[in-house]
MDAnalysis code that builds the backbone (N, CA, C; Angstrom):
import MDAnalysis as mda
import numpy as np

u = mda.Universe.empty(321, n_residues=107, atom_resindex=np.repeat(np.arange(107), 3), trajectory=True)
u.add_TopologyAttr("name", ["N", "CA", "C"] * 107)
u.add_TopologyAttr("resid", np.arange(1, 108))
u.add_TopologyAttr("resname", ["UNK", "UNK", "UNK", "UNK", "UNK", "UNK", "UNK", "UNK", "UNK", "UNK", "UNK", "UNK", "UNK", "UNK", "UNK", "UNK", "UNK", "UNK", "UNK", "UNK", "UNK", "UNK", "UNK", "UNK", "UNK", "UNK", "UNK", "UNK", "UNK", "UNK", "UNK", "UNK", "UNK", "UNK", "UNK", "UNK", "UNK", "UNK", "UNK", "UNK", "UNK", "UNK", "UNK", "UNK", "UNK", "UNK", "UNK", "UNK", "UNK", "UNK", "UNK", "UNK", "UNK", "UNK", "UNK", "UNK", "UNK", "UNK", "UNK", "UNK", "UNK", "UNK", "UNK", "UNK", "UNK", "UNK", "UNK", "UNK", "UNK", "UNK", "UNK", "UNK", "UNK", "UNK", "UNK", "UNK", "UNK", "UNK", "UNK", "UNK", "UNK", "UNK", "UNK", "UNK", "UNK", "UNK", "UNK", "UNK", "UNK", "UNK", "UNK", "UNK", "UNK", "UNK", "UNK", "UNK", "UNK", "UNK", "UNK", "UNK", "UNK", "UNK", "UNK", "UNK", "UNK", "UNK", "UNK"])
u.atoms.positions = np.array([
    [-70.210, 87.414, -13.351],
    [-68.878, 86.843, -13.352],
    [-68.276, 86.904, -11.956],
    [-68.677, 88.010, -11.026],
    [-67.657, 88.293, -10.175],
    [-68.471, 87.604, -8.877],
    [-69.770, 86.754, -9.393],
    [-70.286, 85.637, -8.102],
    [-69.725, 84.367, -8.177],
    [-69.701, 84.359, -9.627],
    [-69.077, 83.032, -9.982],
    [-67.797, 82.514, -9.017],
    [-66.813, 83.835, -9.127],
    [-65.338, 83.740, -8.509],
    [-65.497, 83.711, -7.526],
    [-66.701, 84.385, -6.815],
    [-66.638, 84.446, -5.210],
    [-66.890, 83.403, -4.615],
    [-68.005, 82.558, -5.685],
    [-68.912, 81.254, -5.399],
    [-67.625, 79.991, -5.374],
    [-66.636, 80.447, -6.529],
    [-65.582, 79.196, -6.342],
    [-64.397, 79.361, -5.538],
    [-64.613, 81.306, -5.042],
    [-63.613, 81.339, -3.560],
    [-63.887, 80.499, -2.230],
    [-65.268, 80.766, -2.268],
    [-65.927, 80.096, -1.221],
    [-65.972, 78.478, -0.651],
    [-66.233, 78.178, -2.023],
    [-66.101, 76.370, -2.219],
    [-64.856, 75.919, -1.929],
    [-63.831, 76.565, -2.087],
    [-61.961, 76.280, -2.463],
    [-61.635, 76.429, -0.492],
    [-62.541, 77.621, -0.141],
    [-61.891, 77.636, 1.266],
    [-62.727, 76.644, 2.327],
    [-63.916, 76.218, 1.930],
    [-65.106, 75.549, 2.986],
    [-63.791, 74.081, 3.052],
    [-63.658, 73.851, 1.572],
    [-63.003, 72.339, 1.291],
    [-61.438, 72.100, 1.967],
    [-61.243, 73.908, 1.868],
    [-59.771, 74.048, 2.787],
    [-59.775, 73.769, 4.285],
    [-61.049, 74.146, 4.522],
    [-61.553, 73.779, 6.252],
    [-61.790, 72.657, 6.520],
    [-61.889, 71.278, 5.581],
    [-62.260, 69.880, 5.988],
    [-60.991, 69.277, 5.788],
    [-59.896, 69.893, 5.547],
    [-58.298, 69.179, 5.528],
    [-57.676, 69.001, 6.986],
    [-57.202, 67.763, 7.277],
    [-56.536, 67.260, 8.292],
    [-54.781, 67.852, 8.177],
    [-54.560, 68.664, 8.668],
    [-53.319, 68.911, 8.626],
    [-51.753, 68.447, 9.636],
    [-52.679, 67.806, 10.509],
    [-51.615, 66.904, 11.710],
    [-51.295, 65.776, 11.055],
    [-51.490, 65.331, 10.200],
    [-51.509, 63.996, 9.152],
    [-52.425, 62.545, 9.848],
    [-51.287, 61.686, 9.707],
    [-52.716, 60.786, 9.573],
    [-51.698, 60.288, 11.240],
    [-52.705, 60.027, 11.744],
    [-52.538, 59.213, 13.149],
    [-52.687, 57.414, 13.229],
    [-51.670, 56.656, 13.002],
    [-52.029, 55.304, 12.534],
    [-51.971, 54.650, 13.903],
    [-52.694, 53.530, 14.101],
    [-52.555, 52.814, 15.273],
    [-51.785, 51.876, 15.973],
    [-50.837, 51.436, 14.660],
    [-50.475, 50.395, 15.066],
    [-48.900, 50.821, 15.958],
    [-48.683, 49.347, 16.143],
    [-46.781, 49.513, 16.240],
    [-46.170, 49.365, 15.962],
    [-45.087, 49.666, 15.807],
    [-43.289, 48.677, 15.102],
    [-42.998, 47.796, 16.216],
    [-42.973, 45.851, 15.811],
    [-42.406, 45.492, 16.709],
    [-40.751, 44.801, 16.235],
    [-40.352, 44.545, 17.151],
    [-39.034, 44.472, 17.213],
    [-38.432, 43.217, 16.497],
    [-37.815, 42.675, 15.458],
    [-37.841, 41.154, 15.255],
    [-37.472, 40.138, 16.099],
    [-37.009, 40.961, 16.939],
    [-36.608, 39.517, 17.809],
    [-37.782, 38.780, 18.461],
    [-38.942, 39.809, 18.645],
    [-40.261, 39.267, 19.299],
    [-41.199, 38.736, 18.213],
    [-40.708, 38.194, 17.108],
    [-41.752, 37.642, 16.021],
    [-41.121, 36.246, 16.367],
    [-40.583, 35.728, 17.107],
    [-40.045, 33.970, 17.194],
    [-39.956, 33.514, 15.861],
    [-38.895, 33.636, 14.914],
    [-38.468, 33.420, 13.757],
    [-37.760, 32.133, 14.282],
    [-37.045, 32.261, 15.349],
    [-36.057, 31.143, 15.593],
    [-37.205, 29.699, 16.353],
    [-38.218, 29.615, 16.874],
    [-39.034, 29.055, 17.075],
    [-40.158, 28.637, 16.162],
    [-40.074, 28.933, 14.937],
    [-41.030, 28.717, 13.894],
    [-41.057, 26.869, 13.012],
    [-39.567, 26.422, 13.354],
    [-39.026, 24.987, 12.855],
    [-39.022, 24.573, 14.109],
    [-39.372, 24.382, 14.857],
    [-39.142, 23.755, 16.590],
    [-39.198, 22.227, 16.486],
    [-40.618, 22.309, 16.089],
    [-41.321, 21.300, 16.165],
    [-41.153, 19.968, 14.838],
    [-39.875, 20.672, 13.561],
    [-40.385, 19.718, 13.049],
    [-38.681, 18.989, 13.146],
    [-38.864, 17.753, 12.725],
    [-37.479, 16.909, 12.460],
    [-36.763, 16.918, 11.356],
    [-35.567, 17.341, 11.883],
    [-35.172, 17.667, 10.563],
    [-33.483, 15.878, 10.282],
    [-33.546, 15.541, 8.987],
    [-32.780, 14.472, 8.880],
    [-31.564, 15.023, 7.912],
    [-30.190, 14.565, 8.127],
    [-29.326, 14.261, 7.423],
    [-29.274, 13.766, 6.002],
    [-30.138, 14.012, 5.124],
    [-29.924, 13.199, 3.995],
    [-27.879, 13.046, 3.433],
    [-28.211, 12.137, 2.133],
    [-26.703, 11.907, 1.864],
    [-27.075, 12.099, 0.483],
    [-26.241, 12.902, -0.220],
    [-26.196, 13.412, -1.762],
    [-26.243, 12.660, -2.754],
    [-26.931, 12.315, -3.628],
    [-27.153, 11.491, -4.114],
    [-25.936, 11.097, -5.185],
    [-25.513, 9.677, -5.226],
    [-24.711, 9.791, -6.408],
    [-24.748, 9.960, -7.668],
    [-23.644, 9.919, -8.570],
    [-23.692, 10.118, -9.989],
    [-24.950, 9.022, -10.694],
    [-25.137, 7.858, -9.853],
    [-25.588, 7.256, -10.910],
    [-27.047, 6.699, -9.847],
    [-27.495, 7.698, -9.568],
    [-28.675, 7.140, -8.478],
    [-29.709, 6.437, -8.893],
    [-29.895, 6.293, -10.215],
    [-30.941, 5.820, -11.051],
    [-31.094, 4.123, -10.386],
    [-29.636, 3.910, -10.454],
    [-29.525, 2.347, -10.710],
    [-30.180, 1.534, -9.185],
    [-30.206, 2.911, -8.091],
    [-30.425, 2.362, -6.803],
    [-32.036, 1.836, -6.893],
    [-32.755, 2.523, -8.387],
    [-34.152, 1.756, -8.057],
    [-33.938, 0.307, -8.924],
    [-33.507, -0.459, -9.760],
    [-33.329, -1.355, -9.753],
    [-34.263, -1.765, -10.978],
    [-34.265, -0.437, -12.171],
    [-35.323, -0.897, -13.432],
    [-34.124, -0.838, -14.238],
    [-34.236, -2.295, -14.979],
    [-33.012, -2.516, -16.823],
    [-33.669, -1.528, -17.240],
    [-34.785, -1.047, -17.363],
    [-35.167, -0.414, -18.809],
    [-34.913, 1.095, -18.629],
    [-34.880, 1.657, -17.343],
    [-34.276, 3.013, -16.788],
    [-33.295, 3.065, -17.172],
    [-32.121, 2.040, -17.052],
    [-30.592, 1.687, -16.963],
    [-30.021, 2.103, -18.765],
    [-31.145, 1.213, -19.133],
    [-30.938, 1.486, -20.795],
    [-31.054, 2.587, -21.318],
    [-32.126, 3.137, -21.448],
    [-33.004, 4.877, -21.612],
    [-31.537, 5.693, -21.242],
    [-31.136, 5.455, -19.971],
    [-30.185, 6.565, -19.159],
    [-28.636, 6.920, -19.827],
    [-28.183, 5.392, -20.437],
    [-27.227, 4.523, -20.979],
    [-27.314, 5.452, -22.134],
    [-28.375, 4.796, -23.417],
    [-28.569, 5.706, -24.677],
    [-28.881, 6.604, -24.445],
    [-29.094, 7.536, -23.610],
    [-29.260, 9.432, -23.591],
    [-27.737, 9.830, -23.329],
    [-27.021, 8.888, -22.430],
    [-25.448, 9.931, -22.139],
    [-24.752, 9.309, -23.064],
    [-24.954, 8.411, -24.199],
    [-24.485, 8.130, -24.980],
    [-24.480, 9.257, -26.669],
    [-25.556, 9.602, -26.585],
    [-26.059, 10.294, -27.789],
    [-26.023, 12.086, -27.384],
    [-25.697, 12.261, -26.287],
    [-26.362, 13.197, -25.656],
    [-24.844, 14.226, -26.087],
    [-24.432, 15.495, -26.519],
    [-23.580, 16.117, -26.831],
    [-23.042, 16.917, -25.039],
    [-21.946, 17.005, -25.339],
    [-20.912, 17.371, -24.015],
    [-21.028, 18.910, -24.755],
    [-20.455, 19.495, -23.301],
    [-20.574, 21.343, -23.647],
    [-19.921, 21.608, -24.281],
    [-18.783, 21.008, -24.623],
    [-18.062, 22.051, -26.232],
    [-18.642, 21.574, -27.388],
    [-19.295, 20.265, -27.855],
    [-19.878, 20.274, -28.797],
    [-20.837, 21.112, -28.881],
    [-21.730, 21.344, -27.507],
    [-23.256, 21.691, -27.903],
    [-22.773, 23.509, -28.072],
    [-21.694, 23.964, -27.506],
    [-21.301, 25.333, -27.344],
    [-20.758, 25.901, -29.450],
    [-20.191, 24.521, -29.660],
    [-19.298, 24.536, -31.042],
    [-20.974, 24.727, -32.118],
    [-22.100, 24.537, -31.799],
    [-23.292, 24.263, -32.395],
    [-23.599, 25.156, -32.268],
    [-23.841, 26.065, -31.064],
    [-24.363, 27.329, -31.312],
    [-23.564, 28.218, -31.650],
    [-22.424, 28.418, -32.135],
    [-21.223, 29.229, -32.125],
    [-21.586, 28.939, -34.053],
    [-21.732, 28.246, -34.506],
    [-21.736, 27.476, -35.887],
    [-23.719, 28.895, -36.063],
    [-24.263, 27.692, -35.544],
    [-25.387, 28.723, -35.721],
    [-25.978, 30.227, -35.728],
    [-24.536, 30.799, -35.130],
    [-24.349, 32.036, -35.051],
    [-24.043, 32.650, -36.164],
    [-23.153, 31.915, -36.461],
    [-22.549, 32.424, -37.528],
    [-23.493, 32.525, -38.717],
    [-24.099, 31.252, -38.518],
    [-25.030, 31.136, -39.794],
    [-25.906, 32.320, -39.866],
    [-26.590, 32.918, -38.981],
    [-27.259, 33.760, -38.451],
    [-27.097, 35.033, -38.828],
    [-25.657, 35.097, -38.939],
    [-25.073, 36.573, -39.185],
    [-24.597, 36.515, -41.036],
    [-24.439, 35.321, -41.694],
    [-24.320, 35.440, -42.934],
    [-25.310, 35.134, -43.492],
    [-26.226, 34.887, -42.815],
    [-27.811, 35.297, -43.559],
    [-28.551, 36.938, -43.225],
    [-27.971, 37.004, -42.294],
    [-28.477, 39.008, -42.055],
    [-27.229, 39.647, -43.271],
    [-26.405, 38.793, -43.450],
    [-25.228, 39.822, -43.997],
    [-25.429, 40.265, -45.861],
    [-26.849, 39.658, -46.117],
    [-27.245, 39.651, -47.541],
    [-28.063, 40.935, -47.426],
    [-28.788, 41.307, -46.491],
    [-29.737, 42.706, -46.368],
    [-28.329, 43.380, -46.420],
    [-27.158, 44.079, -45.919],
    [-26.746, 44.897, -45.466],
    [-25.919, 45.061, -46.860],
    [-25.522, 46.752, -47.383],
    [-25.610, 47.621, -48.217],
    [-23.755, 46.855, -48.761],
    [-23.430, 46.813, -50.188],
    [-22.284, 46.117, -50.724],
    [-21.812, 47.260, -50.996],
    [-20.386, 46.786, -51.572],
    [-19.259, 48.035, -52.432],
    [-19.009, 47.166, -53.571],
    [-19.366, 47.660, -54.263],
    [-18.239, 46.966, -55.459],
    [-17.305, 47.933, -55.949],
    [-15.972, 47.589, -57.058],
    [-15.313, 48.516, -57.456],
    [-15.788, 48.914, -58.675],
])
């Protein structure tokens, strides 16, 4: 027994002798951002003014059948208090169908 301990004193300190204790020495450097040319990276390309497109930009390509499609979708298409009044409705529904699991009183 008492080689055993000596045998795993031994092993514990050889392995203690192959530890780097100055830590690790890395090579590189920190450089500074101003020397990464961030501001030189778009130099080269052109940059244009576009103009925002309007409400109804569709019409600038010049298809009836786009015009129509676009026409019957904002026609049929529900505005935010309806579509808000729908899920507010569905909520509800939601909660008086959970409200059949949950425990009654009667008198």
């Amino acid at each position: 027994m008492k080689t055993r301990a000596l045998s795993l004193v031994l092993v514990a300190m050889s392995m203690a002798g192959c530890a780097n204790f100055s830590g690790l020495d890395t090579q590189g450097q920190r450089l500074d951002a101003n020397t990464l040319q961030t501001g030189k990276s778009l130099s080269g390309v052109t940059l244009s003014t576009a103009a925002w497109p309007t409400a109804d930009w569709w019409k600038s390509l010049g298809d009836p059948q786009l015009d129509g499609l676009i026409h019957e979708a904002l026609q049929n298409s529900p505005d935010m208090q309806v579509a808000s009044a729908r899920a507010h409705q569905a909520e509800a529904a939601a909660y008086a169908a959970d409200a059949a699991r949950m425990p009654t009183l009667d008198a």
